[in-house]
C-alpha positions as CSV (number, residue, x, y, z in Angstrom):
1,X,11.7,12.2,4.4
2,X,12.9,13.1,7.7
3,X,13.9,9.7,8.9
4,X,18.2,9.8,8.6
5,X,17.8,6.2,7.4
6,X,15.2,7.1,4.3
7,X,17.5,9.8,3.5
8,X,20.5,7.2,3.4
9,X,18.9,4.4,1.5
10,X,16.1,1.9,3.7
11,X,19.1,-1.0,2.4
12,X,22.1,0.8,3.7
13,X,24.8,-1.9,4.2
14,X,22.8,-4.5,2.5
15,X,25.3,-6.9,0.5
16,X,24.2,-7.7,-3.1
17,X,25.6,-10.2,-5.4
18,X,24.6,-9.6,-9.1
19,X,25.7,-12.5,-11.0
20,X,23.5,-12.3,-13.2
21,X,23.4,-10.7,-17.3
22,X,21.2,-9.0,-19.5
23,X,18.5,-7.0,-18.1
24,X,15.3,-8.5,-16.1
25,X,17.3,-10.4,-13.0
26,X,20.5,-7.4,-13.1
27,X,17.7,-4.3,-12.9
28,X,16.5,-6.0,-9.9
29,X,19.2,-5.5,-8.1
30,X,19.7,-2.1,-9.7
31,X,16.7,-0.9,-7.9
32,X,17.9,-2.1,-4.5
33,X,21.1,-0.1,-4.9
34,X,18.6,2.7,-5.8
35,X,17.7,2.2,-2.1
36,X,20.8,2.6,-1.1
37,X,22.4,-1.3,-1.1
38,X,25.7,-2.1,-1.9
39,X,26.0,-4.4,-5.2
40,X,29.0,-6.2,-6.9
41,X,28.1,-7.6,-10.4
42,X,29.9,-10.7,-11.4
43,X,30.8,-10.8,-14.7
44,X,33.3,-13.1,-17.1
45,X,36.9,-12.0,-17.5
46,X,37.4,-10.2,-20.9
47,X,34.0,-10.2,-22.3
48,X,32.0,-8.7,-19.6
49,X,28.2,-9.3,-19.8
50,X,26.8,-9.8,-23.1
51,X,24.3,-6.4,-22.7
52,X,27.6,-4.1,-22.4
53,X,27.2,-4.6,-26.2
54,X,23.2,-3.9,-26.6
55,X,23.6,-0.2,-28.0
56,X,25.8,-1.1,-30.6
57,X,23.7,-3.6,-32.6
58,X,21.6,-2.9,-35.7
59,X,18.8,-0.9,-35.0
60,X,19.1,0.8,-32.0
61,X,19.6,4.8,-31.2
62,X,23.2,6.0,-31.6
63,X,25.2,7.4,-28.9
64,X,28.4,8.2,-27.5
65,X,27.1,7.0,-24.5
66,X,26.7,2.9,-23.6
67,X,22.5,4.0,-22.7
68,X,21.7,0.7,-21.6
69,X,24.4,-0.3,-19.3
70,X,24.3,3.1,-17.3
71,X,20.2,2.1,-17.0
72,X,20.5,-1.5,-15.7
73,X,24.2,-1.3,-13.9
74,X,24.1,2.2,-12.3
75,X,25.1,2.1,-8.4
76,X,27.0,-1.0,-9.2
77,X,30.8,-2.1,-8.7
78,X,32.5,-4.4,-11.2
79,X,33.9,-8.2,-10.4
80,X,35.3,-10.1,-13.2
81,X,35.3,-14.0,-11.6
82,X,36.0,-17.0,-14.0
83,X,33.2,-19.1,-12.4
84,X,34.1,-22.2,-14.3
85,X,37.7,-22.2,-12.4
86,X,37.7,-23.4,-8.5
87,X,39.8,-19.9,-8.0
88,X,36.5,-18.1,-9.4
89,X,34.2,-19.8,-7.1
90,X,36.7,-19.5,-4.3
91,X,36.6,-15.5,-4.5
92,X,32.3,-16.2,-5.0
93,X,32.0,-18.6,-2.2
94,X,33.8,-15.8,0.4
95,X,31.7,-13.0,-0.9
96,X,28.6,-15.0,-0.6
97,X,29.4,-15.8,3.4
98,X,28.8,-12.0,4.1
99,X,26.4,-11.5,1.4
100,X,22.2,-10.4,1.9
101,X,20.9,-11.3,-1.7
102,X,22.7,-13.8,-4.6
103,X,20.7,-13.0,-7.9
104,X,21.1,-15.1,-10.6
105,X,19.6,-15.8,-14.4
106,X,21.7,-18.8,-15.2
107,X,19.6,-21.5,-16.1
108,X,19.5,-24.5,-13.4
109,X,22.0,-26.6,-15.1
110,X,24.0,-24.3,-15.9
111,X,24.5,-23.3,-12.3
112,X,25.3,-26.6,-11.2
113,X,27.9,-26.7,-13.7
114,X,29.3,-23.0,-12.0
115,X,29.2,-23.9,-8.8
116,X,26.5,-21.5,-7.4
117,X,22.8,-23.7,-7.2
118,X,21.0,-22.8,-4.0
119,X,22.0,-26.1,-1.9
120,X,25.7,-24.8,-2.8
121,X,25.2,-21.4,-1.6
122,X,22.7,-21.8,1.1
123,X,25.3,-24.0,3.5
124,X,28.0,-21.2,3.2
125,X,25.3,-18.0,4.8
126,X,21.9,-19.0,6.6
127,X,21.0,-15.4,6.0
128,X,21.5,-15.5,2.0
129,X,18.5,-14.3,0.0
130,X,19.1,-16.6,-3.3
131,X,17.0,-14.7,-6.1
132,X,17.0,-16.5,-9.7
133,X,15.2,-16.0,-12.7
134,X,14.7,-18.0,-15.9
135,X,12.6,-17.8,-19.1
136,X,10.4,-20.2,-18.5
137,X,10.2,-21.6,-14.6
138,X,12.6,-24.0,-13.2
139,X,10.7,-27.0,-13.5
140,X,9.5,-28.8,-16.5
141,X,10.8,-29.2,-20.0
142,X,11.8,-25.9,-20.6
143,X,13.7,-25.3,-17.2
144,X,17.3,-25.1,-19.0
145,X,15.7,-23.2,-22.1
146,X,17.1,-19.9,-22.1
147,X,14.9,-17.2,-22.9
148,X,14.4,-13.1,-24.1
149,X,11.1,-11.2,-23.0
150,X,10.5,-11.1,-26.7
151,X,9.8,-14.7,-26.8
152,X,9.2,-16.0,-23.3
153,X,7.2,-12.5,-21.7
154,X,5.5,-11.2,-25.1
155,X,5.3,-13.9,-27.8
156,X,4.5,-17.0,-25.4
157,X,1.9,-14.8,-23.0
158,X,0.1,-13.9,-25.8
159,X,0.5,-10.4,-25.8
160,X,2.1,-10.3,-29.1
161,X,-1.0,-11.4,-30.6
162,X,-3.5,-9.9,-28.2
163,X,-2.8,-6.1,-28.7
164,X,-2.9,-6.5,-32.7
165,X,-5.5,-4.6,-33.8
166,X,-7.4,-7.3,-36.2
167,X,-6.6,-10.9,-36.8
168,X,-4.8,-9.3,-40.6
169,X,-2.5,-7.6,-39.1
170,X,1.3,-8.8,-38.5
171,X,1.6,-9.6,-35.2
172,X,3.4,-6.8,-32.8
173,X,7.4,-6.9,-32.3
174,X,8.1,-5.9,-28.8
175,X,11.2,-3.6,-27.7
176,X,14.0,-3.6,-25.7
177,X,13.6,-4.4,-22.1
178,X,9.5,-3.8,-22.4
179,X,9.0,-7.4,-20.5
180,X,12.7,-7.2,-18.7
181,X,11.7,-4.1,-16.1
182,X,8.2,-5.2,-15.1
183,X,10.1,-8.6,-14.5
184,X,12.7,-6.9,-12.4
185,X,9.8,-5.4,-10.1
186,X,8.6,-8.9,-9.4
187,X,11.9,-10.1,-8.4
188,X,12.7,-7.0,-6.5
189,X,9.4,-7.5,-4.6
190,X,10.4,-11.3,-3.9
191,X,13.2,-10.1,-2.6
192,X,12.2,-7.9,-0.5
193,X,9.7,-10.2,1.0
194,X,12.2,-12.5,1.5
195,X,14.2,-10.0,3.9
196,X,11.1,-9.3,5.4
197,X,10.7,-13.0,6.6
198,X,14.5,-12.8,7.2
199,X,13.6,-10.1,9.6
200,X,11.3,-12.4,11.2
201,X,13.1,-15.6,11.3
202,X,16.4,-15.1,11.2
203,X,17.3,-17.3,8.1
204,X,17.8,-16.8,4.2
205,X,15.2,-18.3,1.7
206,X,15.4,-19.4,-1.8
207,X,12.7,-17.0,-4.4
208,X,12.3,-17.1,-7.8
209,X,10.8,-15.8,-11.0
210,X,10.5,-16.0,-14.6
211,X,9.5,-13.9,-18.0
212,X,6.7,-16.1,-19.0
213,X,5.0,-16.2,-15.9
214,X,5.4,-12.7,-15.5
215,X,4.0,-12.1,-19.5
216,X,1.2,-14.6,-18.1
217,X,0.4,-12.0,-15.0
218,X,0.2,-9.1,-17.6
219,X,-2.0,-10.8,-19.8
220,X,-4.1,-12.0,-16.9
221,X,-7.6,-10.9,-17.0
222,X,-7.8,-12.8,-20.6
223,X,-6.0,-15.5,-19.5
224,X,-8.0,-16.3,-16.2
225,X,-11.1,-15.8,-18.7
226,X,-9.9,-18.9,-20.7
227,X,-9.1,-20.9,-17.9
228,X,-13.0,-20.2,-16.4
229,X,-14.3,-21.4,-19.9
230,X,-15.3,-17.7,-21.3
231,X,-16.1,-17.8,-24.9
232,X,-14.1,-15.1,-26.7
233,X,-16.2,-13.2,-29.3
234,X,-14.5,-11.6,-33.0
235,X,-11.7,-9.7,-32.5
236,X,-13.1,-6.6,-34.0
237,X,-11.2,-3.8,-35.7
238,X,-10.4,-0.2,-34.3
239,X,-13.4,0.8,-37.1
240,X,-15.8,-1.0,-35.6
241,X,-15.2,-0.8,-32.2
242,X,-17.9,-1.7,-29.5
243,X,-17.4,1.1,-27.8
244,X,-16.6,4.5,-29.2
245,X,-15.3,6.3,-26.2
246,X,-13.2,3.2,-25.4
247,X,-10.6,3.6,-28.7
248,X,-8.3,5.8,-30.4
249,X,-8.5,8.1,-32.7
250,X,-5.9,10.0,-35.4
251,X,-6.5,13.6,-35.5
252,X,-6.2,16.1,-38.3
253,X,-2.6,17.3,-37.5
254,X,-1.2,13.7,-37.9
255,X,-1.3,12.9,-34.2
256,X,-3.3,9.8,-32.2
257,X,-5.4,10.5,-29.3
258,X,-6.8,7.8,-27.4
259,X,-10.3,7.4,-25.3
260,X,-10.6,5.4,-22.0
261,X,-14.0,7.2,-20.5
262,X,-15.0,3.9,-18.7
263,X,-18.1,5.6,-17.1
264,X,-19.1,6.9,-20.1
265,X,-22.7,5.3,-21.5
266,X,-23.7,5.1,-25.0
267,X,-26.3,7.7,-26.2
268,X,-27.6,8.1,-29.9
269,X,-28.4,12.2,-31.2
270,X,-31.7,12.7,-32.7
271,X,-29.8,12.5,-36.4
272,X,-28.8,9.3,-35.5
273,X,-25.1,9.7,-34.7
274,X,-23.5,7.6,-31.9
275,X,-22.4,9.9,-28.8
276,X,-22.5,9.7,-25.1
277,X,-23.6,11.1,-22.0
278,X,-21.9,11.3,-18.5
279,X,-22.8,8.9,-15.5
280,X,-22.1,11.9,-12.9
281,X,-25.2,11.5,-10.8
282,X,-26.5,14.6,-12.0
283,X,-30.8,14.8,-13.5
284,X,-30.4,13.3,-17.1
285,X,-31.9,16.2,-18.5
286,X,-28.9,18.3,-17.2
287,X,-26.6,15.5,-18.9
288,X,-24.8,16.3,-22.1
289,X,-23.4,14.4,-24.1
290,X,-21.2,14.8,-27.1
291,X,-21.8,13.6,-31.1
292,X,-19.2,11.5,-32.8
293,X,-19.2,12.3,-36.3
């Protein structure tokens, strides 16, 4: 882009406070330093936040290179702030009077006991964008339940069980981060609608998010079926699949290939054999279609 200010970052000299761990609530703000903000991400003396350590458990890829952390903390500059000491929150509280955005994936009680709840924060900077994220929403039962996108985004959505491919089947482990980034977009899009209204009025607001809702969004077409009464018919295997053109298939060299010709309409050859013809507008006797064997 030509603009000077694209080429710099649209959030040049936007403060961003990342006190937050793991990966859905931190990759937010990793995508506004993409943009060009400036971001200092809190984390506990000595330890450091709890993902630094991600690569080296069982199971995952091995590297020389900490994968994870250069994905989700990129752009970023280091604080280590005791936030359960007065001197902690002191340091916070003078970086938060001249900050844009606060994120945070504490859970609500766990922020009182820190210090840094909205109606602590807010007082200190009419301007402050306070961004927080949870498992499982901030209000009900489960407000102080921490939560991973393996249980709260894929397990509780119903995705997990949704995507396996008969009722027989184990149901689906999820991977790393798979519900954590799509999460990060939402908040990065409250965010930014938050500055938008700052922009507008003047003052700071309080947004927030969480992986369950988000797993819900993702899962939404089913979900807003069940909530208009729909009646769900069998979950039928890839083998006998309503639709041929609509599934995937494993090919002779080992490898998968997979069909999604929507406009595609079902046609039977003269032997019998399903196959299908185009919907391109064209005389149907111009239409071919192909045979499924």
């Amino acid at each position: 882009m030509e603009d000077a200010t694209m080429e710099k970052g649209i959030f040049e000299g936007l403060k961003v406070l990342d006190c937050a761990s793991f990966i859905a609530a931190p990759a937010a703000a990793t995508v506004l330093s993409d943009f060009g903000a400036d971001v200092i991400k809190i984390e506990p003396p000595v330890t450091g936040d709890p993902y630094r350590n991600l690569p080296n458990l069982p199971g995952y890829p091995a590297s020389p290179h900490n994968f994870a952390w250069m994905l989700e903390s990129r752009n970023k500059q280091s604080l280590a702030l005791d936030l359960a000491k007065p001197e902690g929150q002191a340091v916070l509280y003078r970086l938060v009077a001249e900050a844009d955005v606060f994120l945070t994936n504490v859970p609500p009680a766990g922020r009182g006991r820190l210090g840094i709840t909205y109606d602590e924060l807010a007082p200190l900077n009419e301007r402050l964008i306070y961004a927080s994220f949870t498992g499982y929403g901030e209000k009900g039962e489960e407000a102080n339940k921490p939560g991973f996108d393996s249980n709260a985004y894929w397990a509780r959505s119903g995705l997990m069980d949704l995507v396996r491919a008969d009722v027989d089947i184990a149901p689906a482990r999820s991977i790393a981060g798979m519900g954590d980034h799509p999460c990060a977009m939402a908040l990065y899009g409250a965010i930014v609608t938050a500055l938008y209204k700052r922009e507008r009025s003047g003052k700071g607001s309080h947004v927030r998010s969480n992986l369950m809702a988000n797993g819900i969004w993702a899962n939404g077409i089913l979900a807003q079926a069940k909530l208009c009464g729909a009646k769900f018919g069998e979950r039928r295997p890839r083998e006998r699949a309503l639709n041929a053109v609509t599934n995937h298939y494993k090919c002779r060299d080992g490898r998968w290939i997979i069909l999604s010709l929507l406009r595609a309409c079902p046609r039977t050859s003269e032997s019998g054999r399903a196959g299908f013809c185009w919907r391109a507008g064209f005389p149907l006797e111009s239409r071919g279609y192909i045979v499924l064997a």
